[in-house]
C-alpha positions as a Markdown table, in Angstrom:
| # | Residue | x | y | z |
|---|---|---|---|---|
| 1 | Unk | -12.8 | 4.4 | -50.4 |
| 2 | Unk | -11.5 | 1.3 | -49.3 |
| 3 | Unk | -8.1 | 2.9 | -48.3 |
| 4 | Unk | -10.3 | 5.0 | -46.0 |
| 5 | Unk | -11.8 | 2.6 | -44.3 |
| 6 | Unk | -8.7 | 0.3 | -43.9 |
| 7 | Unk | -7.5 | 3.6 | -42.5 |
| 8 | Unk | -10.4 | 4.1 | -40.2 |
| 9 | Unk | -10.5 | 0.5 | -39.3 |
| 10 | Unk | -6.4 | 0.8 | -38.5 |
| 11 | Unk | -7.0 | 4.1 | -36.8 |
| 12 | Unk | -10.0 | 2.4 | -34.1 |
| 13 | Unk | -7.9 | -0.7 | -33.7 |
| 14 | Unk | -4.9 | 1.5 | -32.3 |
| 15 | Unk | -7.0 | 3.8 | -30.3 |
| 16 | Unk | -8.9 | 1.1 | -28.4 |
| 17 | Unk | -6.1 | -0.4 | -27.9 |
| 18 | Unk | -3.9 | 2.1 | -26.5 |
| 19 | Unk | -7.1 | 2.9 | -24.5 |
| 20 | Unk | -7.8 | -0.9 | -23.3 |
| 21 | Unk | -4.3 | -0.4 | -21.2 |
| 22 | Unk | -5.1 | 2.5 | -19.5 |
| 23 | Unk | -4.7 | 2.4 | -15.8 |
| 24 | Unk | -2.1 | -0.6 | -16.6 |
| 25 | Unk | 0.9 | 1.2 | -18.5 |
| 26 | Unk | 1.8 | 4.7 | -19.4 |
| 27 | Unk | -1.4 | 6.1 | -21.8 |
| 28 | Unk | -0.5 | 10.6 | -22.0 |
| 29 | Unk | 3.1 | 11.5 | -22.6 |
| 30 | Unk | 2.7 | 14.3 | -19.1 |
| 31 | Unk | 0.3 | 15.5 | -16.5 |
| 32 | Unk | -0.6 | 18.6 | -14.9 |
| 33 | Unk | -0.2 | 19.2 | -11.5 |
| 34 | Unk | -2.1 | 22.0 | -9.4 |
| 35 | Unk | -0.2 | 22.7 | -6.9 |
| 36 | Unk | -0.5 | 24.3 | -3.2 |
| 37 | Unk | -4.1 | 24.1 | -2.6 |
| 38 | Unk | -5.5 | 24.5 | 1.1 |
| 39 | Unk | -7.5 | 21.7 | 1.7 |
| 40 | Unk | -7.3 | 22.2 | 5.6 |
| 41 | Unk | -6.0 | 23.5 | 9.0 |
| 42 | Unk | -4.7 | 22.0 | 13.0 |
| 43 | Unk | -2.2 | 22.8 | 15.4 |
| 44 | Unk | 1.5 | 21.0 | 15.3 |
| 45 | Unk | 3.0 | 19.3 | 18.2 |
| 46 | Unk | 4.0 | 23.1 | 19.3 |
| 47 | Unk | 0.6 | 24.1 | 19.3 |
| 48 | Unk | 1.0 | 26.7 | 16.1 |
| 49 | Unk | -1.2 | 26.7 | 13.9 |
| 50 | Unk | -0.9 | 25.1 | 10.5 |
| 51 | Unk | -2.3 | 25.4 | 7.0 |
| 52 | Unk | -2.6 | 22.1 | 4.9 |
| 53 | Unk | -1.8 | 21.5 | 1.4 |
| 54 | Unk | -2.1 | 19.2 | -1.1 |
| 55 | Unk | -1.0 | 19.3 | -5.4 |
| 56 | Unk | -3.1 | 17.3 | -7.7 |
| 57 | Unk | -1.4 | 15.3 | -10.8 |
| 58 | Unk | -3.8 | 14.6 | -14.0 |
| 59 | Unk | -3.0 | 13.5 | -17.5 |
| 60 | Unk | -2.7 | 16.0 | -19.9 |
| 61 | Unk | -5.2 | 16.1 | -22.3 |
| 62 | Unk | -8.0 | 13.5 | -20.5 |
| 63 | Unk | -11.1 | 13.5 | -21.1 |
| 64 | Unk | -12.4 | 10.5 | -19.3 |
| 65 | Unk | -14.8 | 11.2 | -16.6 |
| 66 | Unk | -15.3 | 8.9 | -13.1 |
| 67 | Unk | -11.4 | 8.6 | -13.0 |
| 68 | Unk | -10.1 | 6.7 | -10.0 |
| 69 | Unk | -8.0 | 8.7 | -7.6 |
| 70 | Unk | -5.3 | 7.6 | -5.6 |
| 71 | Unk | -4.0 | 9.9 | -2.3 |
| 72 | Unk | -0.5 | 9.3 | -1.0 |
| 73 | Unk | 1.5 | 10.5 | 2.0 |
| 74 | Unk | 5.2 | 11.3 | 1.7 |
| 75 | Unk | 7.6 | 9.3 | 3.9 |
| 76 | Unk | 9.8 | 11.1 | 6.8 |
| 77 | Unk | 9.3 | 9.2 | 10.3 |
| 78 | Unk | 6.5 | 11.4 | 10.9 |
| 79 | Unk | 9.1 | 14.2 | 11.9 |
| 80 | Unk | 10.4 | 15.4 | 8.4 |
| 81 | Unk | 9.9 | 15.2 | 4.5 |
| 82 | Unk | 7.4 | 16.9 | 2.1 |
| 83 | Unk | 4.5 | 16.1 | -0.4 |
| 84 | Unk | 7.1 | 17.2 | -3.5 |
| 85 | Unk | 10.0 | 14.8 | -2.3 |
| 86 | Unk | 11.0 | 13.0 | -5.4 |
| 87 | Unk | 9.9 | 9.4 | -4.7 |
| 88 | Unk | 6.4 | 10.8 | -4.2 |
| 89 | Unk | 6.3 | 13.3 | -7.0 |
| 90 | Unk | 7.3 | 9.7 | -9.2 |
| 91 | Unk | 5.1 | 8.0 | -8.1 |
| 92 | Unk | 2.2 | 9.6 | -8.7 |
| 93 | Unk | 3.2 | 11.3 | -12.4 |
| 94 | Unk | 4.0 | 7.7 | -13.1 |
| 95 | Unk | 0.3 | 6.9 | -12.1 |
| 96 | Unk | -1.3 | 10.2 | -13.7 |
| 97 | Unk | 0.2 | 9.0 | -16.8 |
| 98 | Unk | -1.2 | 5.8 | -17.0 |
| 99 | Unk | -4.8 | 7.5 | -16.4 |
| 100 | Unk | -5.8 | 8.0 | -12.9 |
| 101 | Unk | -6.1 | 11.5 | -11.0 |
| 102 | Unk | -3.2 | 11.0 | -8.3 |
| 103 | Unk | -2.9 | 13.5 | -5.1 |
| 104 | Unk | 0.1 | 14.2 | -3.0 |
| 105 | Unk | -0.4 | 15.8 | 0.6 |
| 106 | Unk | 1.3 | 17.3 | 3.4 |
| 107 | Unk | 0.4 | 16.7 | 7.3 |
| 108 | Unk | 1.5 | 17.4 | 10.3 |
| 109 | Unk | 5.3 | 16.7 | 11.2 |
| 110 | Unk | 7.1 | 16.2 | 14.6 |
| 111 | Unk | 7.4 | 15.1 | 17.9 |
| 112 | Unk | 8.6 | 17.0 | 21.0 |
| 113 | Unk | 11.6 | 14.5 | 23.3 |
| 114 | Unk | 11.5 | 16.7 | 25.9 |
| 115 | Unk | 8.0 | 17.1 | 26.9 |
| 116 | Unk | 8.6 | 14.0 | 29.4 |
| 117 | Unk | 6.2 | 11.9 | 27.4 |
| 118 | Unk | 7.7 | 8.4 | 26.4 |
| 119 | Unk | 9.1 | 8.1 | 22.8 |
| 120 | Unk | 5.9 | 5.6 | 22.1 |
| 121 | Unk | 3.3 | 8.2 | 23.4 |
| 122 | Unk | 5.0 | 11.2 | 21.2 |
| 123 | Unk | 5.4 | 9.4 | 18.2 |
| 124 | Unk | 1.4 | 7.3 | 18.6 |
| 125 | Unk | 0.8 | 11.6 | 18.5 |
| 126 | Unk | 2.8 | 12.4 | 15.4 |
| 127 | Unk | 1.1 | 9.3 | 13.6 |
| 128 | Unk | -2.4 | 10.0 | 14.8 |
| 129 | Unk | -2.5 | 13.5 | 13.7 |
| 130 | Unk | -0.9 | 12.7 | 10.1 |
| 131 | Unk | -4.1 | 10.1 | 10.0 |
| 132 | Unk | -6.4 | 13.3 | 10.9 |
| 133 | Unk | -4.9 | 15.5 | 8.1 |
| 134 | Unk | -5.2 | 12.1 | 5.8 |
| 135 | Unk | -8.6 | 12.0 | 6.3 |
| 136 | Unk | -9.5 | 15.8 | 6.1 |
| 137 | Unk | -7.5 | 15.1 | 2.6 |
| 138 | Unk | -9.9 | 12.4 | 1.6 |
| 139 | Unk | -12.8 | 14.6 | 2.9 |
| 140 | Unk | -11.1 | 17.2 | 0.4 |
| 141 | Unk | -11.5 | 15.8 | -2.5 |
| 142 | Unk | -15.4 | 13.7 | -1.2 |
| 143 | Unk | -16.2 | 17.4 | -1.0 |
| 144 | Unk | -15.2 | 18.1 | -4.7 |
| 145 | Unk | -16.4 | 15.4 | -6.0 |
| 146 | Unk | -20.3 | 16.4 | -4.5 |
| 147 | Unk | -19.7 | 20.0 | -5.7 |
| 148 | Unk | -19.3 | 20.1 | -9.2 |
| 149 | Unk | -16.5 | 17.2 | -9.3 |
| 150 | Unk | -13.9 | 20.0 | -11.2 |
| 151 | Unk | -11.7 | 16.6 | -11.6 |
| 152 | Unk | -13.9 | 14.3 | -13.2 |
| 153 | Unk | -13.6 | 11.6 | -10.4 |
| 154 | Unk | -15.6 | 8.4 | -9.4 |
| 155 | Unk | -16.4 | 8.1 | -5.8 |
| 156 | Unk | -16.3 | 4.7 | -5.4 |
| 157 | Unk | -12.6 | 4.3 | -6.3 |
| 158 | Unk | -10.8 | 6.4 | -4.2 |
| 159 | Unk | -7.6 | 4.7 | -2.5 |
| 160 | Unk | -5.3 | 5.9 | 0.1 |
| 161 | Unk | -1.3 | 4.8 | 1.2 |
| 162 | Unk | 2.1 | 6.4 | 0.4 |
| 163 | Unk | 5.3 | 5.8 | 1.1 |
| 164 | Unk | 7.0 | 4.5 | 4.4 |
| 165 | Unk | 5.5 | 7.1 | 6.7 |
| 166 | Unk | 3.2 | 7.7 | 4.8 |
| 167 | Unk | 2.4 | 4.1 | 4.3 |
| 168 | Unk | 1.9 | 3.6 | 8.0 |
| 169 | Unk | -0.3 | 6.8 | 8.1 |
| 170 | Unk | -2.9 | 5.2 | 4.9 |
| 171 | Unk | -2.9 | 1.8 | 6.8 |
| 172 | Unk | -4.0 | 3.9 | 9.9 |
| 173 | Unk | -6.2 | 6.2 | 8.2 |
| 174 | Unk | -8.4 | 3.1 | 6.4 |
| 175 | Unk | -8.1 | 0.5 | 9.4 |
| 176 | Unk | -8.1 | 2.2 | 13.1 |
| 177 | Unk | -11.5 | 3.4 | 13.2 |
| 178 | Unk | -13.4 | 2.8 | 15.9 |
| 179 | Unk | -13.0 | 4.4 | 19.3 |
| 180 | Unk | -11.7 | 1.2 | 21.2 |
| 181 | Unk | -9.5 | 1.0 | 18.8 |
| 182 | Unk | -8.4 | 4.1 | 19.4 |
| 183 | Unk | -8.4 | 3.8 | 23.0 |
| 184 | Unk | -5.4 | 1.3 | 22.6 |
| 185 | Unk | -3.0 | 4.1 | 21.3 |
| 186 | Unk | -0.5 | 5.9 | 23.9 |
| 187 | Unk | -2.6 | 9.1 | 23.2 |
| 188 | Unk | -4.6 | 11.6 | 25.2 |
| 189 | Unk | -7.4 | 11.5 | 22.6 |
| 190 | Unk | -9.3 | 14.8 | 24.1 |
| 191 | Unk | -5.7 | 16.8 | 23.6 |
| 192 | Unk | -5.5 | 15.2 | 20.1 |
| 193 | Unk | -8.9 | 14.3 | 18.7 |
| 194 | Unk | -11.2 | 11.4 | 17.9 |
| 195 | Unk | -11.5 | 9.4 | 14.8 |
| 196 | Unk | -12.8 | 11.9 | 12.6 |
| 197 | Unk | -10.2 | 15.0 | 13.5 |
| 198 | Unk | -10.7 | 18.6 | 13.1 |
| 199 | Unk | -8.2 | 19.3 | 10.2 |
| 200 | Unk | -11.3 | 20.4 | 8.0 |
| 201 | Unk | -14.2 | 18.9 | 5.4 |
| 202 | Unk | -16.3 | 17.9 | 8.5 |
| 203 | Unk | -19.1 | 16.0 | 7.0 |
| 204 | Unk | -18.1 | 14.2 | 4.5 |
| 205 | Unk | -16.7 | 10.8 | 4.2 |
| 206 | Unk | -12.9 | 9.7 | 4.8 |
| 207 | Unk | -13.6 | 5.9 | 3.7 |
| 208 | Unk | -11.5 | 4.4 | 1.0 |
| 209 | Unk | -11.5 | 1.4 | -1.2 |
| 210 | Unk | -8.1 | 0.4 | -1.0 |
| 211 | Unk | -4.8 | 1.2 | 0.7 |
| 212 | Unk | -1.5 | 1.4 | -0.9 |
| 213 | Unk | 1.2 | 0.8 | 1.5 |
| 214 | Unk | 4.8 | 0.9 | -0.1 |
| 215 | Unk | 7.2 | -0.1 | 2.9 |
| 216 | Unk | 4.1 | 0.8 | 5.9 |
| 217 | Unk | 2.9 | -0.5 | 8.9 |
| 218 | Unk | 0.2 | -1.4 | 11.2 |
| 219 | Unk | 0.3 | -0.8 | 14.9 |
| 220 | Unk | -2.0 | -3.9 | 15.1 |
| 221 | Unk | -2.9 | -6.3 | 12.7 |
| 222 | Unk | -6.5 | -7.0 | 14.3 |
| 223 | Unk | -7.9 | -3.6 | 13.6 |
| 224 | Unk | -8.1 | -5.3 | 10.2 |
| 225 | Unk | -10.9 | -7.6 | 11.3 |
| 226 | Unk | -14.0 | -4.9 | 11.0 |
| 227 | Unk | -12.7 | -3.8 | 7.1 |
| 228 | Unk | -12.5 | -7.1 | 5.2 |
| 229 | Unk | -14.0 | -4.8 | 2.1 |
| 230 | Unk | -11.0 | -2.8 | 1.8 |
| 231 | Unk | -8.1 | -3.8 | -0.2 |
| 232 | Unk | -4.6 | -3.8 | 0.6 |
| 233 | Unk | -1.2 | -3.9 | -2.2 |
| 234 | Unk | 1.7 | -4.0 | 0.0 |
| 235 | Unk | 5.1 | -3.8 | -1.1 |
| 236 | Unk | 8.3 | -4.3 | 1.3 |
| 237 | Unk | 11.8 | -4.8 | 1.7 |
| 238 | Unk | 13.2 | -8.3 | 3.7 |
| 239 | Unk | 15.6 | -6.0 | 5.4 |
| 240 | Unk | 14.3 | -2.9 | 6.1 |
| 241 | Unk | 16.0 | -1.5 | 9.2 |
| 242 | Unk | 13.6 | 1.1 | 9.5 |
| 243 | Unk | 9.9 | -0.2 | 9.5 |
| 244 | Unk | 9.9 | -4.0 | 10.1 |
| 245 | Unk | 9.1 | -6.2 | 7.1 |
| 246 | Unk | 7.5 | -8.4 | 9.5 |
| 247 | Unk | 6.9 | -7.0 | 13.1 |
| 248 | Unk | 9.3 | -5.5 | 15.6 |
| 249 | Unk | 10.2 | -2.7 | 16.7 |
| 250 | Unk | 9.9 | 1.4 | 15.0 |
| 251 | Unk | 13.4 | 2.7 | 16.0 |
| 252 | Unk | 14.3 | 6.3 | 16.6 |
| 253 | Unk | 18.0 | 7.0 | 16.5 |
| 254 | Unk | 18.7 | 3.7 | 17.8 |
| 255 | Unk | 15.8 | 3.7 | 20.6 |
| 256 | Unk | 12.9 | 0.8 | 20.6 |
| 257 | Unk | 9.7 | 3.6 | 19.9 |
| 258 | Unk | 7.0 | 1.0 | 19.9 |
| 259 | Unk | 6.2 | -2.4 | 18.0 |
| 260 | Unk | 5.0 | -2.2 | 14.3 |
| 261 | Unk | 3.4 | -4.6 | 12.0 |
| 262 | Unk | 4.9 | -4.5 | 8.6 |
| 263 | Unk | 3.6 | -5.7 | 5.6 |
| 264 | Unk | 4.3 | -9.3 | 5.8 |
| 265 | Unk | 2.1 | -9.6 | 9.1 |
| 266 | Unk | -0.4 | -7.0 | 7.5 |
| 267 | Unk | -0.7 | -9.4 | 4.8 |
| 268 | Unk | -0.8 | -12.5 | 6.6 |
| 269 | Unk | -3.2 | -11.3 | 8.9 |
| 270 | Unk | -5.5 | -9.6 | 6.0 |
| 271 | Unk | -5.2 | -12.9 | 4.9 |
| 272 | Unk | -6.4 | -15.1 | 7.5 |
| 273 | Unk | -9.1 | -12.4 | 7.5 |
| 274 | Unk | -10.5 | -13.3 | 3.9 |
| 275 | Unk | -9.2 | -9.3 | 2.6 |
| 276 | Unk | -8.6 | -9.0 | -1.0 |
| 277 | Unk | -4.8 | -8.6 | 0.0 |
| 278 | Unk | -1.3 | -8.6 | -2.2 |
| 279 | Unk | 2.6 | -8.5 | -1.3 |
| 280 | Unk | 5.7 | -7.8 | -3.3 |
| 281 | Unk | 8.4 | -8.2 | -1.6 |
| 282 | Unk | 11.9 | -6.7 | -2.7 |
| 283 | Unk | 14.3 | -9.8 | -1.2 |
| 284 | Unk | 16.6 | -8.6 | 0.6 |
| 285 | Unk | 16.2 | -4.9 | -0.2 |
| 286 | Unk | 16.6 | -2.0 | 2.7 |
| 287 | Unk | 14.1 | 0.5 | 3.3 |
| 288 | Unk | 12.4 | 2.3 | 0.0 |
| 289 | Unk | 14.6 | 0.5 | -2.4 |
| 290 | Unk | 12.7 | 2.2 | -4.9 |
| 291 | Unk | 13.4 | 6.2 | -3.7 |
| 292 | Unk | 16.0 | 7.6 | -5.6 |
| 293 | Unk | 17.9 | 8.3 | -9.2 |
| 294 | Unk | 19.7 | 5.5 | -9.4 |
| 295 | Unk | 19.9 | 2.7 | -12.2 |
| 296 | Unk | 19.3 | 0.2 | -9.4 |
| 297 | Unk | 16.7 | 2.8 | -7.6 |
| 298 | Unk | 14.6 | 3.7 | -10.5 |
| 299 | Unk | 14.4 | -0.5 | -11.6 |
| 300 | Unk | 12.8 | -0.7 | -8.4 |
| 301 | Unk | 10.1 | 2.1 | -9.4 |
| 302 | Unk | 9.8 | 0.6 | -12.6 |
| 303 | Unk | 8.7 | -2.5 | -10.8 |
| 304 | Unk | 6.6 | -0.8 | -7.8 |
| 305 | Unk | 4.9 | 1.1 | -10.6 |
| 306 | Unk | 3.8 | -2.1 | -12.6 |
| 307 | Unk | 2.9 | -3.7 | -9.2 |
| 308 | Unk | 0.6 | -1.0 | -8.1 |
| 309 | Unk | -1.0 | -0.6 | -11.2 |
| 310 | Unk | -1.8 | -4.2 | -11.2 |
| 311 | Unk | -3.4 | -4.0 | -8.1 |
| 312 | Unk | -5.5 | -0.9 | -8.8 |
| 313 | Unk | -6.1 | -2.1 | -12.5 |
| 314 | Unk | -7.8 | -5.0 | -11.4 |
| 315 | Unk | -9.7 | -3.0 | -8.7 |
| 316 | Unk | -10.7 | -0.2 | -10.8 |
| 317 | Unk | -12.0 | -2.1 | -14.1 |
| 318 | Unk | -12.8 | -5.5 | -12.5 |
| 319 | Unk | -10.0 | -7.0 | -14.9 |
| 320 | Unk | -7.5 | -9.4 | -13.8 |
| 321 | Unk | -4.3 | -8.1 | -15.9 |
| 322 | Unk | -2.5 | -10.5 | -18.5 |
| 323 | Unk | 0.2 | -10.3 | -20.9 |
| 324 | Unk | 2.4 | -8.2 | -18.0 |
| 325 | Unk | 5.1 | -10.2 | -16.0 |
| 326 | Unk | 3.4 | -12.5 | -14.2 |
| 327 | Unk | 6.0 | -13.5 | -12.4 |
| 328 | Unk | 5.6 | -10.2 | -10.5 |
| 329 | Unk | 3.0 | -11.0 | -9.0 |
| 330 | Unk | 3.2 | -14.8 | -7.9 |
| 331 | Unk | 5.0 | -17.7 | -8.5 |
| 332 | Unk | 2.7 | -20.9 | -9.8 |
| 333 | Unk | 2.2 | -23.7 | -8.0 |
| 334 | Unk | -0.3 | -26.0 | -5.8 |
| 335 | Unk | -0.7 | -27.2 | -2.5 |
| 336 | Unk | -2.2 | -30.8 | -1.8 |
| 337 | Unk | -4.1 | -31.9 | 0.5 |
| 338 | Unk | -5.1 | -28.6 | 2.1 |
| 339 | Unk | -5.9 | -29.4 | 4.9 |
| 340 | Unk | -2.9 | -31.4 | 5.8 |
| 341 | Unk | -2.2 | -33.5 | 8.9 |
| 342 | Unk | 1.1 | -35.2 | 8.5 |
| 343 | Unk | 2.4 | -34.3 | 4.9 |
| 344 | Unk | 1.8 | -31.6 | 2.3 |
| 345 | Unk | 3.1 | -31.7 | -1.5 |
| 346 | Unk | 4.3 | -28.9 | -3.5 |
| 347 | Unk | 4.0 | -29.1 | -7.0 |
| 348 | Unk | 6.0 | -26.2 | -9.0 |
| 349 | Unk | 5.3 | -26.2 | -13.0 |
| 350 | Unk | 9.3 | -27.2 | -13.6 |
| 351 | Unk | 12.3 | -27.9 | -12.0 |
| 352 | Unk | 14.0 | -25.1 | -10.5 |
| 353 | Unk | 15.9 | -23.6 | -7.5 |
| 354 | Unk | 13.3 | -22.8 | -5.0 |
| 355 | Unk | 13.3 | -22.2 | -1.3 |
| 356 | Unk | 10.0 | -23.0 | 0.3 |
| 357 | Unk | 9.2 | -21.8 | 3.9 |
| 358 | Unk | 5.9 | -22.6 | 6.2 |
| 359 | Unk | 5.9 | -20.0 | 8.9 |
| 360 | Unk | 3.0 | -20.0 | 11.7 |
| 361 | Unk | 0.9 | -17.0 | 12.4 |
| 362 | Unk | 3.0 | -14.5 | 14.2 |
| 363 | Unk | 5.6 | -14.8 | 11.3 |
| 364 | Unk | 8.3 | -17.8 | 12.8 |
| 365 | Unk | 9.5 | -20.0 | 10.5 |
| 366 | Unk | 8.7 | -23.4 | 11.8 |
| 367 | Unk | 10.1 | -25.8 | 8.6 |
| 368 | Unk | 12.6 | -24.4 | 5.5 |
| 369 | Unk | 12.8 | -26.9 | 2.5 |
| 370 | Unk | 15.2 | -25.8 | -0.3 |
| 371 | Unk | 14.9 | -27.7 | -3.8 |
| 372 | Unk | 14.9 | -28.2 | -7.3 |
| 373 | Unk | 12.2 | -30.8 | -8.0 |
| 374 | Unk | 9.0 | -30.1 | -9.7 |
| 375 | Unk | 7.7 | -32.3 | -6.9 |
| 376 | Unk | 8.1 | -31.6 | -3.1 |
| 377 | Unk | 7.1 | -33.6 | -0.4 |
| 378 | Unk | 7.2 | -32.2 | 3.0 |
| 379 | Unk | 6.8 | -33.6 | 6.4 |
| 380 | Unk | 4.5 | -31.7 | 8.6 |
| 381 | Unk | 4.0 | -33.9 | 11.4 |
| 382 | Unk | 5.6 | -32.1 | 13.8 |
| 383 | Unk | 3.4 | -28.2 | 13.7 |
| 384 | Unk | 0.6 | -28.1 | 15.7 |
| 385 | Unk | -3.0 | -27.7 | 14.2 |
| 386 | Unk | -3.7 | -24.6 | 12.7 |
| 387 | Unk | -3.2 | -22.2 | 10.0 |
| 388 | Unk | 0.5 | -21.3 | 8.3 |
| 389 | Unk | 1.3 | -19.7 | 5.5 |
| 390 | Unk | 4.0 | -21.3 | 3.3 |
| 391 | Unk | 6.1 | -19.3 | 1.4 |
| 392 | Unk | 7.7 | -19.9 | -2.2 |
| 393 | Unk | 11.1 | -18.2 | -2.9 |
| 394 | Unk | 12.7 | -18.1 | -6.3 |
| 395 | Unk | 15.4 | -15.7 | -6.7 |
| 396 | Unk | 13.8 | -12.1 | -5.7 |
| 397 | Unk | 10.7 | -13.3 | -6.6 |
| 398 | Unk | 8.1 | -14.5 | -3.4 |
| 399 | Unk | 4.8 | -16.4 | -3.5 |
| 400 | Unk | 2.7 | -17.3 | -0.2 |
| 401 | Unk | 0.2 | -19.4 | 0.5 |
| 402 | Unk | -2.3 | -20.0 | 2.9 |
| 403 | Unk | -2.6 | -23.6 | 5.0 |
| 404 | Unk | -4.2 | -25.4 | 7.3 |
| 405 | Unk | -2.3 | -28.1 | 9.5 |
| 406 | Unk | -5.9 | -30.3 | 10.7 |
């Protein structure tokens, strides 16, 4: 008897343990993906018409009900790739087996160079309608969560993103919503459509809790300013030569397109803004560090992985994570005074190779201080009032905070 219930007691421990981590490491051993379902239908840039589809990944084997889904774009410029490339299809088994219900969609690809529209006007187009088909996708699955919920989700935990393209088009599709907004694209918005799109689901919502933008971009910052109760978890590479880290120019075959906002200036201005906001940055990494097969490729999914489930962990179950590596997250140390007016001290929890950066608000950096103390003193006489963000560097890990200069 008492063998039984040391048993039964070992048994629970182990079970709600294993349980306690999900949605923060891997929980099911493989997932089940239904694949090629029609969730709507547009026209391409060539005026054809076009089916939509999306696949589905769950764990194999849940049970759970009110699961947390998470609906990512594929990357490609807006002119190529596909919802079963094999960065996307990682990440979001990687996800399904850690517990949540992830999707993966297609949307509308291409531009047309010789219609005598400017690169900038085709390619506002090309990103516009992927943000249409992104919301008839989130419609998709409002829709099936009213009607019978077949995939046992929770409708208030249900985040959008994806990956390079695809993170530009979640940034777009949770952030630019509001016609005069709009109005500030190179777009003929009768030809295209208006905020809500005709790619299918009409009347339900396309509102998210949180975007997921793995090396995106926003084509301005202050759209953010009417969404401060949507999350953001960016991740980015310090060199990416294809969407700016911080904000310059989208090129196309070596041709300035149009200025984006990458995820240091997303996160700087979500920021400023008060947005439950996040950045990883991969230091001096290139564009999607984390997309291929590659011992050096699949650390850096190992790490985006752990990264986004952090930020969705915390999101979904109200939790703040522990026992993971914090390091991934942030580096600790404080900032007095804040405000400042003519110096500001750093104190680090031990002595250590740091760099430490203070850049103003359209992301220059104004004073560069590298060190080893556990103690630094920096003289900020010179900046003129406002806010700054300074910025903690210790070997690829990076750490920002926000200050004021009074």
């Amino acid at each position: 008897m008492i063998k039984k219930i040391l048993f039964l007691a070992c048994f629970s421990f182990a079970f709600n343990f294993a349980f306690a981590q999900r949605y923060l490491s891997q929980v099911f051993d493989s997932v089940y993906v239904a694949a090629d379902i029609l969730y709507g239908f547009n026209y391409n840039y060539k005026g054809d018409s076009t089916n939509l589809y999306l696949d589905i990944y769950q764990p194999k084997g849940d049970t759970a009900k009110n699961r947390p889904v998470v609906i990512l774009a594929h990357g490609g410029s807006f002119v190529q790739g596909s919802r079963k490339a094999q960065d996307i299809t990682e990440v979001c088994t990687r996800l399904a087996k850690m517990g949540y219900v992830t999707v993966s969609f297609q949307y509308r690809l291409g531009v047309d160079i010789l219609s005598g529209k400017t690169l900038e006007q085709e390619f506002s187009q090309a990103v516009w309608r992927g943000t249409q088909d992104g919301r008839a996708a989130v419609r998709f699955i409002r829709k099936q969560i009213e009607n019978g919920n077949p995939y046992n989700l929770n409708t208030n935990q249900v985040y959008s993103g994806g990956i390079s393209a695809g993170g530009v088009l979640g940034l777009h599709l949770a952030f630019l919503d509001v016609p005069s907004e709009l109005s500030q694209l190179a777009i003929d918005t009768n030809e295209i459509g208006g905020i809500e799109g005709e790619s299918g689901n009409a009347g339900y919502s396309w509102k998210v809790n949180g975007v997921v933008s793995l090396c995106g971009a926003l084509a301005n910052v202050s759209w953010l300013n009417n969404n401060k109760d949507i999350s953001i978890c960016n991740m980015h590479g310090t060199i990416d030569a294809t969407v700016p880290y911080k904000t310059a120019y989208f090129k196309f075959f070596g041709a300035d397109v149009a200025i984006l906002q990458g995820s240091f200036s997303v996160d700087s201005a979500a920021m400023q803004q008060g947005i439950d906001t996040r950045l990883h940055t991969f230091e001096g990494a290139d564009h999607v560090p984390f997309s291929g097969t590659t011992s050096t490729q699949m650390q850096y999914m190992d790490t985006t992985i752990e990264y986004v489930a952090r930020y969705l962990y915390k999101h979904v179950t109200g939790i703040v994570p522990s026992g993971l590596n914090q390091t991934l997250a942030e580096i600790s140390f404080q900032v007095f005074p804040n405000p400042a007016q003519d110096k500001i001290t750093v104190q680090f929890q031990d002595s250590k190779t740091r760099s430490i950066g203070i850049f103003n608000m359209s992301g220059q950096e104004v004073i560069l201080v590298q060190t080893e103390k556990e103690k630094e003193l920096i003289t900020i006489d010179s900046l003129p009032k406002g806010m700054y963000f300074m910025e903690v560097r210790e070997a690829e890990t990076v750490s920002r905070k926000l200050i004021l200069v009074d």
